[in-house]
mmJSON file of the N, C-alpha and C atoms, coordinates in Angstrom:
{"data_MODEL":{"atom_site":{
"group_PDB":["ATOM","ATOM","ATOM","ATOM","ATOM","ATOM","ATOM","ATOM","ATOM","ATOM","ATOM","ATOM","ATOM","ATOM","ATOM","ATOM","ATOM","ATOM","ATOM","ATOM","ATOM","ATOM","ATOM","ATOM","ATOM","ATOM","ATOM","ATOM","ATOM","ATOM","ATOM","ATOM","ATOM","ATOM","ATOM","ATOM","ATOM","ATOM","ATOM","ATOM","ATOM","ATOM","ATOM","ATOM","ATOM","ATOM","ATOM","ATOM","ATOM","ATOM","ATOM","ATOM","ATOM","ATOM","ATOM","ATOM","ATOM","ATOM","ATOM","ATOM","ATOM","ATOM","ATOM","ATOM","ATOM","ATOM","ATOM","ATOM","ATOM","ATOM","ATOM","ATOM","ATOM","ATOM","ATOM","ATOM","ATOM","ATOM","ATOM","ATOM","ATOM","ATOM","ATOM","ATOM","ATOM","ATOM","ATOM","ATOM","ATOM","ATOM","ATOM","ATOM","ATOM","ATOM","ATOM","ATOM","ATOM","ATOM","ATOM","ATOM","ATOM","ATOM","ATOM","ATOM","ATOM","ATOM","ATOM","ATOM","ATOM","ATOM","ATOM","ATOM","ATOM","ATOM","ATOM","ATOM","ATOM","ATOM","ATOM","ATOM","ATOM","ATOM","ATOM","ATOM","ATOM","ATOM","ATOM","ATOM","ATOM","ATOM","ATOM","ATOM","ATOM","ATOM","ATOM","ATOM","ATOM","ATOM","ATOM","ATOM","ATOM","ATOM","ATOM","ATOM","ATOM","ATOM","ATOM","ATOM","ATOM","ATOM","ATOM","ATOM","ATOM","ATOM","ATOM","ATOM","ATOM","ATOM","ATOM","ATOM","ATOM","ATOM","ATOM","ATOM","ATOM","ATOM","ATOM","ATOM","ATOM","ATOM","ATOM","ATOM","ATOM","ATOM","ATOM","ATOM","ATOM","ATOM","ATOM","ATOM","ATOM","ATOM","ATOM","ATOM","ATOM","ATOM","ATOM","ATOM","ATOM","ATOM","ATOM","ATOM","ATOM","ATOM","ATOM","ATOM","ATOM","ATOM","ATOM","ATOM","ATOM"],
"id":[1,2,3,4,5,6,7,8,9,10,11,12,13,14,15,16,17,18,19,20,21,22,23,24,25,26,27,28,29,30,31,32,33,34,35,36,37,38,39,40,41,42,43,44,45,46,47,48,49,50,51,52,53,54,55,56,57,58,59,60,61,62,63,64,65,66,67,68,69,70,71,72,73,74,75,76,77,78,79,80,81,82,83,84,85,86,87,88,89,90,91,92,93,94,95,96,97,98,99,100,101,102,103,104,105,106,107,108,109,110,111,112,113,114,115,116,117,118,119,120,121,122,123,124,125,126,127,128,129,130,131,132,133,134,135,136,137,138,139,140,141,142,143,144,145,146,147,148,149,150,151,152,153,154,155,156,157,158,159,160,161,162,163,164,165,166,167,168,169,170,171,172,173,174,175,176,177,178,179,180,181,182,183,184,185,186,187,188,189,190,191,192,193,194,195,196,197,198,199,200,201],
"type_symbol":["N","C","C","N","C","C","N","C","C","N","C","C","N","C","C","N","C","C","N","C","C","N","C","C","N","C","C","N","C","C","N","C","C","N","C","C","N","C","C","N","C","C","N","C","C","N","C","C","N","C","C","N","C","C","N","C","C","N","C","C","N","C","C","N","C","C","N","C","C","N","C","C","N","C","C","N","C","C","N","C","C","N","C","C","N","C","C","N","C","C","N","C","C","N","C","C","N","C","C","N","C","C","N","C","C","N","C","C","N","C","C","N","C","C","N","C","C","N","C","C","N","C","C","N","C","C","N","C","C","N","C","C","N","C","C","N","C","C","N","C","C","N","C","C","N","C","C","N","C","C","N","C","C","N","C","C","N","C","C","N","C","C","N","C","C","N","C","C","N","C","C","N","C","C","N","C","C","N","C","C","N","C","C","N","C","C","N","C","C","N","C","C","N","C","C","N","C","C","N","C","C"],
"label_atom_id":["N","CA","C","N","CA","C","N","CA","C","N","CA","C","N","CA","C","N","CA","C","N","CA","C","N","CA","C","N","CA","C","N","CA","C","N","CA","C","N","CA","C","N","CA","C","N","CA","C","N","CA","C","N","CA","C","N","CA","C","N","CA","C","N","CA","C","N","CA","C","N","CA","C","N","CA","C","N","CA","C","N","CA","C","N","CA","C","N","CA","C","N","CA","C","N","CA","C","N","CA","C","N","CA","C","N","CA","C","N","CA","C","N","CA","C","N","CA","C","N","CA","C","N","CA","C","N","CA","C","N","CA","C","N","CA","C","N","CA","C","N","CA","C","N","CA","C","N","CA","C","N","CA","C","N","CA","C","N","CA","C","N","CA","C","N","CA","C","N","CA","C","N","CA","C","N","CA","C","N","CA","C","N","CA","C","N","CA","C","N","CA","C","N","CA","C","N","CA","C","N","CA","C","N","CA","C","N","CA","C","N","CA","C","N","CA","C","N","CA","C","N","CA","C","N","CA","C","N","CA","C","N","CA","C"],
"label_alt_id":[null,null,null,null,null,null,null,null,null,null,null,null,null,null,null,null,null,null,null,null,null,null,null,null,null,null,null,null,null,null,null,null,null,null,null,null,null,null,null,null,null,null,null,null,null,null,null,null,null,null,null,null,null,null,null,null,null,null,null,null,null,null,null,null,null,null,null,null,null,null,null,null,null,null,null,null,null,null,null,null,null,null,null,null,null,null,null,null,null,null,null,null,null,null,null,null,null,null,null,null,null,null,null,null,null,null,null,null,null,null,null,null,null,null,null,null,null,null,null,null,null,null,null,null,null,null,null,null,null,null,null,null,null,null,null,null,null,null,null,null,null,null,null,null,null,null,null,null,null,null,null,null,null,null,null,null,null,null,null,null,null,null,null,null,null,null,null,null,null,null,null,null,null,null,null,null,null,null,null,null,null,null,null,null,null,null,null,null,null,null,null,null,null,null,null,null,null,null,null,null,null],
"label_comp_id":["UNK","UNK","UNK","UNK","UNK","UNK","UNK","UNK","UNK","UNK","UNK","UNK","UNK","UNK","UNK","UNK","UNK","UNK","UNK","UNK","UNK","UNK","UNK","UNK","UNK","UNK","UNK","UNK","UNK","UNK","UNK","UNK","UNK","UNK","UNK","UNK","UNK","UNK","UNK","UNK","UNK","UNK","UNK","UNK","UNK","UNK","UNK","UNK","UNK","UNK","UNK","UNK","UNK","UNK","UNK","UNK","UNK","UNK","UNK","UNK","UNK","UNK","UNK","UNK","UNK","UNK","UNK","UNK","UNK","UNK","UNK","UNK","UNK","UNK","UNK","UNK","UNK","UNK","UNK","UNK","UNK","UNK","UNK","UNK","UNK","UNK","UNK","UNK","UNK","UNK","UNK","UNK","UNK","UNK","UNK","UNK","UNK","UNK","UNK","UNK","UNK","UNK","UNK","UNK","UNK","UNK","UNK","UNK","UNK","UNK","UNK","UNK","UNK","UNK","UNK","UNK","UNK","UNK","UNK","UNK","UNK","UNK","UNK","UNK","UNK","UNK","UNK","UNK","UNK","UNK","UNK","UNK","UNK","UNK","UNK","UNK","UNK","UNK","UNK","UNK","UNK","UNK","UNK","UNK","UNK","UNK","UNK","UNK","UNK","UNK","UNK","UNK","UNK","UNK","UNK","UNK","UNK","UNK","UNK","UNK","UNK","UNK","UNK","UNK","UNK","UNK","UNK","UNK","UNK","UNK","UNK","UNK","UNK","UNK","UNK","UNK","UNK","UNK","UNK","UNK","UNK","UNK","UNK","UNK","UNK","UNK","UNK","UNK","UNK","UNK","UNK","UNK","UNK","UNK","UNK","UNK","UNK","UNK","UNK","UNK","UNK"],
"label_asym_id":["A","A","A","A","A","A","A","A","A","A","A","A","A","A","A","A","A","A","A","A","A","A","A","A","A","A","A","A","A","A","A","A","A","A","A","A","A","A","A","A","A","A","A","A","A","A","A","A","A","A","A","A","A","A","A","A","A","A","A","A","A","A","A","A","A","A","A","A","A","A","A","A","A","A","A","A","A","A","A","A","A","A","A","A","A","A","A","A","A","A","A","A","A","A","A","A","A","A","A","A","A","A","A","A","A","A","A","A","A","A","A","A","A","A","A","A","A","A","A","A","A","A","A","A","A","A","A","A","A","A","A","A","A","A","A","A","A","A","A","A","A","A","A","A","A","A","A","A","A","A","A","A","A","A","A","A","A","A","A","A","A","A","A","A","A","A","A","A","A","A","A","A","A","A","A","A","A","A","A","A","A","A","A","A","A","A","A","A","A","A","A","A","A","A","A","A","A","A","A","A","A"],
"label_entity_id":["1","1","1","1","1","1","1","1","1","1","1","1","1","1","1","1","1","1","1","1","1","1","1","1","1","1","1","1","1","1","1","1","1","1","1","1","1","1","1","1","1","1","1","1","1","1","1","1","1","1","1","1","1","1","1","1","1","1","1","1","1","1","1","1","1","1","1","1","1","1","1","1","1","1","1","1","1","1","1","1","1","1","1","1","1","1","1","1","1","1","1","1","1","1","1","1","1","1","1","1","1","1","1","1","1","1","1","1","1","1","1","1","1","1","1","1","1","1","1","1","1","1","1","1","1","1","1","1","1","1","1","1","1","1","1","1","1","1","1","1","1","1","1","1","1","1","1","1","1","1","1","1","1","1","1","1","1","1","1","1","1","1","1","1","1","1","1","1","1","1","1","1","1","1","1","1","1","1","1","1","1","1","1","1","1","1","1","1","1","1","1","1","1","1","1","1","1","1","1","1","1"],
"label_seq_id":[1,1,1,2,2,2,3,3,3,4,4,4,5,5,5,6,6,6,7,7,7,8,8,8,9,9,9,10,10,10,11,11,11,12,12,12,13,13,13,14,14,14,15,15,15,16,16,16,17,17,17,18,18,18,19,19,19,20,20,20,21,21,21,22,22,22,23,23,23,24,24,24,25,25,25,26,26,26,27,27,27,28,28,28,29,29,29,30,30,30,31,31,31,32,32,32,33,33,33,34,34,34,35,35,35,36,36,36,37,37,37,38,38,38,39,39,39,40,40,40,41,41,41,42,42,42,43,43,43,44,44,44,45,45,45,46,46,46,47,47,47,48,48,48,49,49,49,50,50,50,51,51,51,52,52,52,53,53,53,54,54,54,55,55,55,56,56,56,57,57,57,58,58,58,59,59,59,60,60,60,61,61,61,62,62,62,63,63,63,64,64,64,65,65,65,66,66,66,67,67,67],
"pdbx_PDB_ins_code":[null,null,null,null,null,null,null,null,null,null,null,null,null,null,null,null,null,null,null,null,null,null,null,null,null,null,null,null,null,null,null,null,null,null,null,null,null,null,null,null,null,null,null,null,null,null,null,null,null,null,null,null,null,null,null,null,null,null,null,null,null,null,null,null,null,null,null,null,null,null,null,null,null,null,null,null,null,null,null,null,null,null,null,null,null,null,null,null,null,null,null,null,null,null,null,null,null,null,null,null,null,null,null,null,null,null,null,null,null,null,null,null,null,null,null,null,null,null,null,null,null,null,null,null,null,null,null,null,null,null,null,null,null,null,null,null,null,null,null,null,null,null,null,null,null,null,null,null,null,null,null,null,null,null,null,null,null,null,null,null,null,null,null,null,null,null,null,null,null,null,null,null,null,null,null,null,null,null,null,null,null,null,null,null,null,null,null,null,null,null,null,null,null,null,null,null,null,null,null,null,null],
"Cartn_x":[36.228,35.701,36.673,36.812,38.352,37.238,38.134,37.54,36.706,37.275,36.247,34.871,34.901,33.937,32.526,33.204,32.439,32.168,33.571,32.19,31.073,31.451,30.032,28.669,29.03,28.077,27.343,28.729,27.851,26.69,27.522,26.502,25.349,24.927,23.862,22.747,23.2,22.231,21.892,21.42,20.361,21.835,21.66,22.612,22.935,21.763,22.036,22.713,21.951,23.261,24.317,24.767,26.173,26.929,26.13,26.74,26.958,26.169,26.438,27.561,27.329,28.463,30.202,29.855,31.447,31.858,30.653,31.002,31.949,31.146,31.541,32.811,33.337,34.069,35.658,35.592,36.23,36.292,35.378,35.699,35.92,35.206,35.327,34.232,33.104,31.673,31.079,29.877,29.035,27.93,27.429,25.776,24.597,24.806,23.584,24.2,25.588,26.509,26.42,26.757,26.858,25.359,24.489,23.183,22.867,22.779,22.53,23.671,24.564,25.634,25.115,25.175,24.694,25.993,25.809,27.318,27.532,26.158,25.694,26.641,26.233,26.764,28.127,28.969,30.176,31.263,30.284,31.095,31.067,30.037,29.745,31.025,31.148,32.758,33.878,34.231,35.437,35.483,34.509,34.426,34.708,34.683,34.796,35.767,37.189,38.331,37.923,36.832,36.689,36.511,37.054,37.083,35.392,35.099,33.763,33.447,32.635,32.546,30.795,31.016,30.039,29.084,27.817,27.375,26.206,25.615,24.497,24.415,24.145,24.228,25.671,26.24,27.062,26.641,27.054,26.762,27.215,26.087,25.871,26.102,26.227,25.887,27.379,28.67,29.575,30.02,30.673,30.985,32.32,32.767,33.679,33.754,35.484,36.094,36.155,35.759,36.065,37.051,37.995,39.685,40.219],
"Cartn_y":[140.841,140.832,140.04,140.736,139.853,138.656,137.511,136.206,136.258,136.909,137.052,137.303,138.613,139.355,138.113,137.371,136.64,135.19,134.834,133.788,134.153,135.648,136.951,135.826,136.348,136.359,135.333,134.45,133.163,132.393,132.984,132.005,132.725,133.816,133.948,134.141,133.255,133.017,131.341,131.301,129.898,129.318,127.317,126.742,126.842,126.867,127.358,128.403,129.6,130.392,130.494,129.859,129.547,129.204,128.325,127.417,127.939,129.049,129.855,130.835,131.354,132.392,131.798,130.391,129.891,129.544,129.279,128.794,130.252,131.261,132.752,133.274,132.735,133.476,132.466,130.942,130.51,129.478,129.936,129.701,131.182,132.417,133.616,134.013,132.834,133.52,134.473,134.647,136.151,135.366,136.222,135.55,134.679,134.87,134.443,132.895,132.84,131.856,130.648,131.396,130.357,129.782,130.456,130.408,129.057,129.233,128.442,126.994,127.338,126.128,124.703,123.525,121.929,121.591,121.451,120.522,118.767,118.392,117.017,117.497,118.286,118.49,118.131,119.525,119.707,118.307,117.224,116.0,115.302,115.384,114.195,114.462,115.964,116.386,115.68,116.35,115.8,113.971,113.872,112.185,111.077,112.758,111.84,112.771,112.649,113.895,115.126,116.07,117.165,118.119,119.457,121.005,120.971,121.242,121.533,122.797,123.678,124.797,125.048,126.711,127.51,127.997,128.104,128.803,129.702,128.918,129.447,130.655,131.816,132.754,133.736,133.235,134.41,135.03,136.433,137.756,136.928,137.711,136.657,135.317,134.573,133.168,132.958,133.328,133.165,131.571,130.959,129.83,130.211,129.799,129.51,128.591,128.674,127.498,127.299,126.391,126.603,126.201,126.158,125.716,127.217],
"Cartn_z":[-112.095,-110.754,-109.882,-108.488,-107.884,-107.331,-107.192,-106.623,-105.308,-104.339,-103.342,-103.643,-104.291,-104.749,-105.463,-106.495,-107.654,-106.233,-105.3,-104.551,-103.864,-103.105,-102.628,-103.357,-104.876,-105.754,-105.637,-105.99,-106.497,-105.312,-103.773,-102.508,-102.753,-103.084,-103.621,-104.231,-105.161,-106.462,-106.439,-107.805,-107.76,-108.289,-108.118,-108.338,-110.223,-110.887,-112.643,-112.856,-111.856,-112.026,-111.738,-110.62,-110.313,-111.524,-112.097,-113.453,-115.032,-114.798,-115.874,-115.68,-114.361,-114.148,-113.975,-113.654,-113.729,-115.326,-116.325,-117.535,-118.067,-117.901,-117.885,-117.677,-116.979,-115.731,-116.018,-116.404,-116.673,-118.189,-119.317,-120.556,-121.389,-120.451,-121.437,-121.889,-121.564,-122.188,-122.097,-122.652,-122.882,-121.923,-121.149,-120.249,-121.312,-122.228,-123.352,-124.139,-124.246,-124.771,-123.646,-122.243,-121.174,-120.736,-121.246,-120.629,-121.542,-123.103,-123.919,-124.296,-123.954,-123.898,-123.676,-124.613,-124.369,-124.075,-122.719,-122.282,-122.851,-123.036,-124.109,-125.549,-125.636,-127.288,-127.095,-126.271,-126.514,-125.407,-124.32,-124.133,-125.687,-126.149,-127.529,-127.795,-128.496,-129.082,-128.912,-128.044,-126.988,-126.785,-126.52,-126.758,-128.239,-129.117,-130.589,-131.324,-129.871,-130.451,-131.23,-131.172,-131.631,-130.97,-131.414,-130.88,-130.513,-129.128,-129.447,-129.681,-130.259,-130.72,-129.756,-129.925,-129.6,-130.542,-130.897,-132.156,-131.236,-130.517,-129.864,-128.752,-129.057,-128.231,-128.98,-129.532,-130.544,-130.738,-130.99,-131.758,-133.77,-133.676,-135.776,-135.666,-134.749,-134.701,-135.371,-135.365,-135.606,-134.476,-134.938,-133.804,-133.121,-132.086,-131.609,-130.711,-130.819,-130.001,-128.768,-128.227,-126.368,-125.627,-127.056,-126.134,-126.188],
"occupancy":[1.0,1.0,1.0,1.0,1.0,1.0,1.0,1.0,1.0,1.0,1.0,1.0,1.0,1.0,1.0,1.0,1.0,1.0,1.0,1.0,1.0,1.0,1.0,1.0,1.0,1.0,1.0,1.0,1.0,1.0,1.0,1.0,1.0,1.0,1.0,1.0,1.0,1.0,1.0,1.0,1.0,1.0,1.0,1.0,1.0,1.0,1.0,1.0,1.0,1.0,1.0,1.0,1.0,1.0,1.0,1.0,1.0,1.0,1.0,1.0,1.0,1.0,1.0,1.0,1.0,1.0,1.0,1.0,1.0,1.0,1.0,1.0,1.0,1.0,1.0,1.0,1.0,1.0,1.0,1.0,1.0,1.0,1.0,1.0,1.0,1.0,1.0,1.0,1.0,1.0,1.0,1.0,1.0,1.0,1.0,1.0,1.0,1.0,1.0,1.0,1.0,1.0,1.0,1.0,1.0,1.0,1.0,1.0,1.0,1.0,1.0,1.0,1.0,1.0,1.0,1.0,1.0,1.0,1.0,1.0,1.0,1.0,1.0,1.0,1.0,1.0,1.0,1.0,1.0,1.0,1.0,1.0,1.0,1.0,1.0,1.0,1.0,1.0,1.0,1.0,1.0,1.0,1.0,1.0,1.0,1.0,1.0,1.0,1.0,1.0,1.0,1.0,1.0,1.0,1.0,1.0,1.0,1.0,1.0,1.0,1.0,1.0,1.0,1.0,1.0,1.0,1.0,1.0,1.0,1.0,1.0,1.0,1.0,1.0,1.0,1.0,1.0,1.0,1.0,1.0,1.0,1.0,1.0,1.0,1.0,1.0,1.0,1.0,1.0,1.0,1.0,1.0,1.0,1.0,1.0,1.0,1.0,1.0,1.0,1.0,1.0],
"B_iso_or_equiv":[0.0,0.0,0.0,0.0,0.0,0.0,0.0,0.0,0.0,0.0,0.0,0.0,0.0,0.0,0.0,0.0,0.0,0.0,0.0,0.0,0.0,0.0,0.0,0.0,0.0,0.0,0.0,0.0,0.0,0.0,0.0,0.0,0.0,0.0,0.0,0.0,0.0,0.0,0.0,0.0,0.0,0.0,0.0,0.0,0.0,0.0,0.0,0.0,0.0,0.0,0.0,0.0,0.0,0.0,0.0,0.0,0.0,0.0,0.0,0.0,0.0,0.0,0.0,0.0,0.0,0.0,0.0,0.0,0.0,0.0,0.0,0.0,0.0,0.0,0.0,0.0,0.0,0.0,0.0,0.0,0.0,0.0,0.0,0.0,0.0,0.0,0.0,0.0,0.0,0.0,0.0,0.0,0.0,0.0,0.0,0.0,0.0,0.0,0.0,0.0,0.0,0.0,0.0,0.0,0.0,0.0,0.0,0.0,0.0,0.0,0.0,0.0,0.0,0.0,0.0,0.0,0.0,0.0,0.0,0.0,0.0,0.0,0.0,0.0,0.0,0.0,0.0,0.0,0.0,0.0,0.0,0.0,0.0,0.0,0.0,0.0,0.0,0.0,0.0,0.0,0.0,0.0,0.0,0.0,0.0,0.0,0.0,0.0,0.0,0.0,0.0,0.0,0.0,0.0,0.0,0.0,0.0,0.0,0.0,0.0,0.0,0.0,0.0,0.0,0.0,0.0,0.0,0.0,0.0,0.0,0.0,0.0,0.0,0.0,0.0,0.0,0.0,0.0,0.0,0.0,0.0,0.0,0.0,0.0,0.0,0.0,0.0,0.0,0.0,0.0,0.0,0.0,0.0,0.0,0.0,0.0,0.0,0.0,0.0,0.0,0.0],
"pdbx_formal_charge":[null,null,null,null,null,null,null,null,null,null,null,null,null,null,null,null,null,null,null,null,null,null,null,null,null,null,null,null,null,null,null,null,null,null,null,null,null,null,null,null,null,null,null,null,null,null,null,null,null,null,null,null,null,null,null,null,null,null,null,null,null,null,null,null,null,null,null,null,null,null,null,null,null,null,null,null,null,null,null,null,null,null,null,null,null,null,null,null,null,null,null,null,null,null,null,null,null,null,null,null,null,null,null,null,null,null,null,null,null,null,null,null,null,null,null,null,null,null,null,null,null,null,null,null,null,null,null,null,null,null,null,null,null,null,null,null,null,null,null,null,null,null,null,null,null,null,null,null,null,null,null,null,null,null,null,null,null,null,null,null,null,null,null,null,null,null,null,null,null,null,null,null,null,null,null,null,null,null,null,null,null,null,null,null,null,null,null,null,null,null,null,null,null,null,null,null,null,null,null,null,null],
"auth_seq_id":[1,1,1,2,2,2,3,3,3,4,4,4,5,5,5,6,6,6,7,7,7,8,8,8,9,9,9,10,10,10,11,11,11,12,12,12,13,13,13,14,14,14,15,15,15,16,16,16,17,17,17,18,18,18,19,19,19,20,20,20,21,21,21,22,22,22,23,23,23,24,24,24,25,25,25,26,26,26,27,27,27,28,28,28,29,29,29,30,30,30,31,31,31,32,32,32,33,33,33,34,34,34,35,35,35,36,36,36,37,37,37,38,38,38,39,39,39,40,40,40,41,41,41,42,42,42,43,43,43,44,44,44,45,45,45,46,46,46,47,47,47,48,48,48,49,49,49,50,50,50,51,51,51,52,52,52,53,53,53,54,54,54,55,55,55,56,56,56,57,57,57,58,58,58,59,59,59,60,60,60,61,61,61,62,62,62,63,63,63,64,64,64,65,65,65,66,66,66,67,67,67],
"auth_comp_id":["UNK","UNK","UNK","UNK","UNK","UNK","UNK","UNK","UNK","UNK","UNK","UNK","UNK","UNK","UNK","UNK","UNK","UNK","UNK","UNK","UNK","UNK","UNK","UNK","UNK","UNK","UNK","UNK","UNK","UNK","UNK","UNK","UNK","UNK","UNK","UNK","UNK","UNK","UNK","UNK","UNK","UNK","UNK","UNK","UNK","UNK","UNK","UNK","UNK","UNK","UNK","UNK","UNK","UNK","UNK","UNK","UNK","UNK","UNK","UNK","UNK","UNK","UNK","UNK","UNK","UNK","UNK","UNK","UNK","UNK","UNK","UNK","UNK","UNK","UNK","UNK","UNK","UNK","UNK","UNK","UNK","UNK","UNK","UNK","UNK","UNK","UNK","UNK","UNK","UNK","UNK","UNK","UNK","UNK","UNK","UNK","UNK","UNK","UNK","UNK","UNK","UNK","UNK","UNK","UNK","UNK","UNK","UNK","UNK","UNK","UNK","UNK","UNK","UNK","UNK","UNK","UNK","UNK","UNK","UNK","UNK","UNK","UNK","UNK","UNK","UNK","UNK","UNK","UNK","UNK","UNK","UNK","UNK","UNK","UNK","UNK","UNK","UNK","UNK","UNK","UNK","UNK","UNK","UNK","UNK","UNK","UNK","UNK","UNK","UNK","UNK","UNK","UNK","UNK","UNK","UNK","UNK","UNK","UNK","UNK","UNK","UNK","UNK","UNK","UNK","UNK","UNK","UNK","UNK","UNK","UNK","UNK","UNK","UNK","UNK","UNK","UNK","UNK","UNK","UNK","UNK","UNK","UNK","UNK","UNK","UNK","UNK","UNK","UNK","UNK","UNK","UNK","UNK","UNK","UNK","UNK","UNK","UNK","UNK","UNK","UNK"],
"auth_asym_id":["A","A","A","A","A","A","A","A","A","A","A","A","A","A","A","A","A","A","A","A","A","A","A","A","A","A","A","A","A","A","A","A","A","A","A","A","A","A","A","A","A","A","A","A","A","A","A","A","A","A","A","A","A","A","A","A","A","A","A","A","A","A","A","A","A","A","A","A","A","A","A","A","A","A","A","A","A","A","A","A","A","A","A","A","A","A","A","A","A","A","A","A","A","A","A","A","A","A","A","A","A","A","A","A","A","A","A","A","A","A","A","A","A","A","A","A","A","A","A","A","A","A","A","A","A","A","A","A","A","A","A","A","A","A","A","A","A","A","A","A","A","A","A","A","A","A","A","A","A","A","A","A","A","A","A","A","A","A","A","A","A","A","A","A","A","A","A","A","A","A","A","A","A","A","A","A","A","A","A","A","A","A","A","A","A","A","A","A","A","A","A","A","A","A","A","A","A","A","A","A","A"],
"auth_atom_id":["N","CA","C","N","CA","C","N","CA","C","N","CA","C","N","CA","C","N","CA","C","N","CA","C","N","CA","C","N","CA","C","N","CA","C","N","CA","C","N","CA","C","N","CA","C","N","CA","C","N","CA","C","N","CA","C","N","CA","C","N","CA","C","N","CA","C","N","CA","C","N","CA","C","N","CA","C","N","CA","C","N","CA","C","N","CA","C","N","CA","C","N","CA","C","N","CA","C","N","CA","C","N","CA","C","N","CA","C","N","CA","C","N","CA","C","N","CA","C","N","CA","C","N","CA","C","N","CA","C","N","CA","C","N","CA","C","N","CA","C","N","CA","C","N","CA","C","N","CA","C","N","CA","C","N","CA","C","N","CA","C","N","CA","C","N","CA","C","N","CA","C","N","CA","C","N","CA","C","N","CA","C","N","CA","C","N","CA","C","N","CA","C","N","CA","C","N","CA","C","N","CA","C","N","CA","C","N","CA","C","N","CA","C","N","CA","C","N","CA","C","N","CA","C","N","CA","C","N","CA","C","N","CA","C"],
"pdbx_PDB_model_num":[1,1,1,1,1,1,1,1,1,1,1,1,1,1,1,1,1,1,1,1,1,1,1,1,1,1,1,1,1,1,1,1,1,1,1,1,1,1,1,1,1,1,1,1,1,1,1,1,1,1,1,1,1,1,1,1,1,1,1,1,1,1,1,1,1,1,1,1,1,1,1,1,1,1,1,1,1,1,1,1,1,1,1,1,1,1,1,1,1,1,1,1,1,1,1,1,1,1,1,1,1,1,1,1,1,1,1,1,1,1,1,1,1,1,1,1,1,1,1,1,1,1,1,1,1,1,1,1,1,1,1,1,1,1,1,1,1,1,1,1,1,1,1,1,1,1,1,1,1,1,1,1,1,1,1,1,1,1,1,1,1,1,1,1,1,1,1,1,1,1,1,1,1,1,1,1,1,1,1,1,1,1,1,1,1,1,1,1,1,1,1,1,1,1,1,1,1,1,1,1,1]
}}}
């Protein structure tokens, strides 16, 4: 979606969704991944030098990385 287009979007929708659609839009997520994402979890990570990973909202609950 070109950038104009996606800020269109984002002025209007609710501010969560804003926040899902940027998790989206700039980690690569799926709507169900960004929806469910603990940003608690994945600072803990990062705060204790680790990859934080995705599990929740995967297709087969496969994890991935969010670098």
């Amino acid at each position: 979606m070109p950038d104009v287009l996606h800020q269109k979007v984002l002025a209007g929708v609710t501010v969560e969704l804003q926040l899902v659609m940027q998790l989206q839009r700039f980690l690569g997520m799926r709507f169900r991944e960004a929806s469910l994402f603990d940003a608690q979890q994945c600072l803990k990570a990062i705060e204790n030098n680790e990859t934080p990973s995705i599990v929740r909202g995967t297709k087969g609950a496969t994890a991935t990385n969010s670098n």
